[in-house]
C-alpha positions in Angstrom: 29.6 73.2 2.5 26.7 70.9 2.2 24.6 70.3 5.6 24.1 66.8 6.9 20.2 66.0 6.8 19.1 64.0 9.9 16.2 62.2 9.8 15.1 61.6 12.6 13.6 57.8 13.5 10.0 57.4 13.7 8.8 55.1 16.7 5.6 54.1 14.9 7.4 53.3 11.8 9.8 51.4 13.3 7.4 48.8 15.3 5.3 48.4 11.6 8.8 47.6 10.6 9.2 45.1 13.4 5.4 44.0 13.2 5.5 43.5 9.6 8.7 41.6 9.8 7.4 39.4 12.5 4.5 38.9 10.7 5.8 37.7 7.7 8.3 35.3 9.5 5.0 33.7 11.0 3.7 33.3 7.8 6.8 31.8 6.7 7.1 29.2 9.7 3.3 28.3 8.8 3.8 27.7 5.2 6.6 25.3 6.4 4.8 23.7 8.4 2.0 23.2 6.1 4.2 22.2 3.4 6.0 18.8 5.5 2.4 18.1 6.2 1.4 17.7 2.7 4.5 16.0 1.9 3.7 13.4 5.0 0.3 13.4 3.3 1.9 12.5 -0.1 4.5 9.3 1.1 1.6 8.4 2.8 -1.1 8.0 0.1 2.1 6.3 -1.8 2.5 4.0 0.5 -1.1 3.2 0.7 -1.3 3.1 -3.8 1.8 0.3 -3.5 0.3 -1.6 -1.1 -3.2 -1.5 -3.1 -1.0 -2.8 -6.1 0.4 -5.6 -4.3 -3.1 -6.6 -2.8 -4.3 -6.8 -6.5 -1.7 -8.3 -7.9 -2.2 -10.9 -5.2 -6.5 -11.1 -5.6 -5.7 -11.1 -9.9 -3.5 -14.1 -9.3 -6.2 -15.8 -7.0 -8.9 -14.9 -9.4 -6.7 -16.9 -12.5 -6.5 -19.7 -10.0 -10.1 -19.9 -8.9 -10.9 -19.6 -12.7 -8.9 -22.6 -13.8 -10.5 -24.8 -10.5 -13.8 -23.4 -11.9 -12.9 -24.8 -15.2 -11.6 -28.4 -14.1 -14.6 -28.9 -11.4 -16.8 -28.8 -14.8 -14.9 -31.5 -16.2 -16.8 -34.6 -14.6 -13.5 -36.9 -15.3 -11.7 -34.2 -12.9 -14.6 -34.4 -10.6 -14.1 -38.3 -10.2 -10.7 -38.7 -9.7 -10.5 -35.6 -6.7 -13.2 -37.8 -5.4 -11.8 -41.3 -5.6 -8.1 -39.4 -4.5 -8.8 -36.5 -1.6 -12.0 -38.5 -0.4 -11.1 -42.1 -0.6 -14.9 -42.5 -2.4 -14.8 -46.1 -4.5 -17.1 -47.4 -7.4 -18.9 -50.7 -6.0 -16.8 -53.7 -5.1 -13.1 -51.8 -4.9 -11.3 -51.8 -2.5 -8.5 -48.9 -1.7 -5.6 -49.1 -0.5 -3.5 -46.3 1.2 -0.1 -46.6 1.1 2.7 -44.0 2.8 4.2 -41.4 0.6 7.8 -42.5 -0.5 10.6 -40.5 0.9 14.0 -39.7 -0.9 15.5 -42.6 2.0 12.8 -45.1 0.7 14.6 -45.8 -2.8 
């Protein structure tokens, strides 16, 4: 007959059982909570790099535009005709005229 060995329980290896396993949940609960702040972090600074792209899409497209005024305020025939339309400006002895804008009811 073979005898049963008992070991018998250790208190202090049971509570560095219980420490280290309390310990390593803690570190686990940290590292989570670490980890959905850097993916906040992340949608975040995505957000922020589509809205950049829209803004410079936008400021390109108003860039093209100034450009092109830029180009046609140079043009002295351009220059004239803004001034005679927007600014009712004449040459000497005209006269101008302002008549309403015609309407689709006005045919």
């Amino acid at each position: 007959m073979k005898k049963k060995t008992v070991k018998k329980s250790n208190p202090l290896g049971k509570f560095l059982r219980f420490l280290i396993s309390v310990l390593m949940i803690g570190i686990m609960i940290y590292m989570y909570y670490q980890m959905t702040r850097e993916i906040k972090t992340t949608f975040s600074l995505l957000s922020d790099v589509r809205e950049s792209e829209r803004e410079l899409a936008q400021l390109e497209a108003e860039k093209e535009s100034l450009e092109l005024q830029k180009e046609k305020l140079t043009d002295e025939n351009y220059v004239s005709s803004v001034a005679r339309g927007k600014y009712l400006i004449t040459k000497e002895n005209e006269q101008i005229y302002v008549l309403p804008p015609l309407t689709e009811g006005n045919d």
